[in-house]
C-alpha positions in Angstrom: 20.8 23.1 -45.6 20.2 24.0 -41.8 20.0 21.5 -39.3 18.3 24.1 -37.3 14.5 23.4 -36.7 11.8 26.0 -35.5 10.7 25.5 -31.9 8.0 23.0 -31.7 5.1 24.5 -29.3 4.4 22.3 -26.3 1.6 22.2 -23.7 1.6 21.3 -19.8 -0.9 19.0 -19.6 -2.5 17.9 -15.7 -3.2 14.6 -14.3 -6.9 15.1 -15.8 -6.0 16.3 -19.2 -3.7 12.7 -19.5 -6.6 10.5 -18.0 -8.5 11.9 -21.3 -5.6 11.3 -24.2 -5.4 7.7 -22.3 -8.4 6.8 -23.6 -7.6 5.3 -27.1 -10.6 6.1 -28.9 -9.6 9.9 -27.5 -6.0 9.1 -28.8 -7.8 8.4 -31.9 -10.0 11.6 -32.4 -6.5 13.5 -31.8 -4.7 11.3 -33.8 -6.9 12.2 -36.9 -6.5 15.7 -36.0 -3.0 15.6 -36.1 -3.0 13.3 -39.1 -5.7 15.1 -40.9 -5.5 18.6 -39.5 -8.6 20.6 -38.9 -12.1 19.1 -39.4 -15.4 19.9 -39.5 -17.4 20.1 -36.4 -19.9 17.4 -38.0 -16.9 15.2 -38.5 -15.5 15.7 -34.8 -19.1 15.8 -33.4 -20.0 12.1 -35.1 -16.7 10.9 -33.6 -17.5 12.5 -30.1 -20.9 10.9 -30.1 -19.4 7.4 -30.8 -17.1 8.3 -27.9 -19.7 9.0 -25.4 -22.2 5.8 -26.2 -18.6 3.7 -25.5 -18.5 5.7 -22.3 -22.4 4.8 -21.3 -21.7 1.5 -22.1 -18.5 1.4 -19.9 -20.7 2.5 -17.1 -23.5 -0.2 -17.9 -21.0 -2.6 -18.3 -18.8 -1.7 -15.0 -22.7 -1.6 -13.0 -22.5 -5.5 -13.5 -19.0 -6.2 -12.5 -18.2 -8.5 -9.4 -17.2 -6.4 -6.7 -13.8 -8.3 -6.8 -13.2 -7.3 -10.2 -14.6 -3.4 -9.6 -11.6 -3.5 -6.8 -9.3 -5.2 -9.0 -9.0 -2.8 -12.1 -7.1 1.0 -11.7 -6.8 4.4 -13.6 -3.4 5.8 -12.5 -1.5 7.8 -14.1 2.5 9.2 -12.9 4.7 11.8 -13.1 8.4 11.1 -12.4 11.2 13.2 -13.3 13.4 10.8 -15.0 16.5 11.0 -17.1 16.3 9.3 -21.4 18.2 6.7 -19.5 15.7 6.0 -16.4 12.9 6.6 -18.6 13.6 3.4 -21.2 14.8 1.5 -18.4 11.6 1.9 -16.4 9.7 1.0 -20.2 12.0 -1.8 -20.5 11.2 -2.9 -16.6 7.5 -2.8 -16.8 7.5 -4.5 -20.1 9.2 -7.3 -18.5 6.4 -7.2 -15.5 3.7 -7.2 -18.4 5.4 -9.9 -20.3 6.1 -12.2 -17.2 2.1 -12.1 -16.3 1.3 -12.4 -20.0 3.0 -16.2 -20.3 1.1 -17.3 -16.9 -1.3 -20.3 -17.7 -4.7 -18.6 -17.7 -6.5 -19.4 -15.4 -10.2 -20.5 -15.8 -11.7 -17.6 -14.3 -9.3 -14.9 -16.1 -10.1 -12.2 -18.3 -7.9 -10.2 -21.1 -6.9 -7.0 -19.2 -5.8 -4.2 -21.3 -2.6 -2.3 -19.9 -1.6 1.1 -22.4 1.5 2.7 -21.3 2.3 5.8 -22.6 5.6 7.7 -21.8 6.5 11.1 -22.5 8.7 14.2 -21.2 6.8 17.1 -20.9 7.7 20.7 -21.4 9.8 22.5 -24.6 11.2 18.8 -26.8 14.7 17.8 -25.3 
């Protein structure tokens, strides 16, 4: 048996493109794709349309925010060239920040933040 395998294809994906697979219901809608493989358009379009009435809603929602709370939350997203090494040692590191704010007392004015990280090299699998 050959150890060899076939070249996987890969994609370079921009800043954008990652803001959009952040989203987990987006992660979702490619995760069944992947999982699932092709579907119909009336499968992907009832999916889609779940997607965007989350999105309105977002927008209603964030409307009625306090203006400290607007300023408080972030979309970022990084690219760092990193070795295997430095990458699970910066996972490991910001786990340990997460974690560390996760066992504070909450206080009574606090709110569950969601935080996704998502790490990946880009370019042909290493």
């Amino acid at each position: 048996m050959s150890t060899d395998s076939p070249a996987l294809p890969h994609a370079r994906l921009t800043g954008a493109q990652l803001r959009v697979l952040a989203h987990p219901l987006r992660s979702r809608l490619l995760g069944s794709l992947r999982v699932h493989g092709p579907q119909t358009a009336t499968a992907l379009a009832a999916r889609l349309r779940r997607l965007a009435e989350l999105g309105e809603e977002w927008l209603a929602t964030r409307a009625h925010w306090s203006p400290e709370w607007r300023d408080a939350v972030d979309w970022s997203d990084y690219g760092v060239r990193l070795t295997a090494h430095q990458a699970k040692a910066l996972n490991e590191e910001l786990g340990a920040v997460l974690e560390r704010y996760r066992r504070l007392p909450p206080a009574e004015d606090s709110r569950t933040v969601l935080y996704y990280v998502y790490s990946f090299p880009q370019g042909p699998p290493p």
